[in-house]
Structures are given as C-alpha cells and as structure tokens.
N, C-alpha and C positions, 0 to 999 in steps of 0.2 A: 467695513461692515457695521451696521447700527444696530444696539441694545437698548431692548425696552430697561429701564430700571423695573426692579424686582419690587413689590411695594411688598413694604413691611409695616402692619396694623401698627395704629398707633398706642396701643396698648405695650407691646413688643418697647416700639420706643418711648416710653416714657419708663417703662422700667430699668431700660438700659442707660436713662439718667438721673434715674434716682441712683442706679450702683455707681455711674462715677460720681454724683456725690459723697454717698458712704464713703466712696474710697478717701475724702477730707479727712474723716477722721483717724484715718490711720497712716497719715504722712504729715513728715514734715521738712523743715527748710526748703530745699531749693526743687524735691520732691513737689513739694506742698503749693511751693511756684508755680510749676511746670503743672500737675492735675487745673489748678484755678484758670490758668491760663486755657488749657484744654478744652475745661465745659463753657468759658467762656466762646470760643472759636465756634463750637457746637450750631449748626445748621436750623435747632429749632427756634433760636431766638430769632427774632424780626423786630422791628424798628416800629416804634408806636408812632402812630397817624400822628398825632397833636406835638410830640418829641421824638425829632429824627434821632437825638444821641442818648436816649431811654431806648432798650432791649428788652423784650419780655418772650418769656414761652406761654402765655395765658395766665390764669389767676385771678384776671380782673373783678370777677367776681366776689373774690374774698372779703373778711369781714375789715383785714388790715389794710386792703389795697388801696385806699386814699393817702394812709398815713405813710404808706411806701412810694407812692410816687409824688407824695410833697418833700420827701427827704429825697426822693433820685433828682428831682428839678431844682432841689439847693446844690447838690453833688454837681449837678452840671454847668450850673451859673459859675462855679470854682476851676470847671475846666476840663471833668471827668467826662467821659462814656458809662453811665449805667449799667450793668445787665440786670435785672431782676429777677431772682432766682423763685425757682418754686419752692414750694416746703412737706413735701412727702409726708403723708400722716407718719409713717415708721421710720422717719428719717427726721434730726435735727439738724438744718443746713445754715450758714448763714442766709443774710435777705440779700446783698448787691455783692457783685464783681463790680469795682471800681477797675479802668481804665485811664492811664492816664502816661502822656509819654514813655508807650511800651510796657510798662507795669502794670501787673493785675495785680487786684488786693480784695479780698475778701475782708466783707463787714458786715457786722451784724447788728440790729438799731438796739439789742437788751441790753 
C-alpha cells in the first residue's frame, strides 16, 4: 500500500531544529557526539550548487554568510565535509559540523 507523507509546515520544522540545537548546550562527551552527529544527518541540509561538500539549511542571506562560507571552503580544501548551521535569534549555536573520517566536530569561527 502507498503513503502520501504527511507535510509538515516549515515553520513546525525549523523549530524542531532549533530544539535539537538547544539540546548542545546541555550535553556533553560522547552525548554531545552523538546530538552533533544527529543534526548533522538532519534531511534539511542540501549540498550548495558551487560546493558539493558545503551543507547548508539556508541563511544565505545573512550578514556573516560570505565570511562563513570562506571558512567552510578552507575546511574543505583540508578534507572536511561542512554543514553550516543556522543561528536561531534565541538560540546560541556553533556556525559548522565539521565531518571528517566519521567524526563530527562542532566549531564555532568566535
């Protein structure tokens, strides 16, 4: 039997990744791994036209978003997968999930 998927506004989901953000700040060690790992994996990232191994959820607009994706294009010359994360007015998140031989690492450019 076939199912339509159920759509859920995109409103719905962007709050639901600003809360697995938040949840950064309240984990840590191998915890803290395993969330980073998590929103990375996350379905709203997609692969920028010009950089197949840069991830973004949108943003491009922002006032930071040059100086963010001249640091993701050094990150990836070294070997990394990007994501770039958004930054929630009521949330303080890092800016990339680095990827790199299985490893997530959260970084932040301050």
């Amino acid at each position: 039997m076939w199912f339509r998927k159920k759509h859920v506004p995109l409103q719905t989901v962007m709050n639901d990744f600003t809360a697995e953000l938040a949840k950064l700040h309240q984990l840590s060690g191998a915890d803290f791994s395993r969330q980073v790992e998590r929103i990375a994996l996350r379905k709203e990232f997609h692969p920028l036209e010009t950089d197949e191994n840069i991830f973004s959820v949108g943003g491009e607009k922002s006032d930071d978003y040059q100086n963010l994706l001249t640091a993701a294009r050094k990150a990836v010359e070294f070997g990394y997968n990007v994501y770039m994360l958004p930054n929630p007015k009521e949330t303080r998140t890092a800016d990339f999930i680095f990827l790199k031989k299985g490893i997530y690492r959260a970084y932040d450019l301050t």
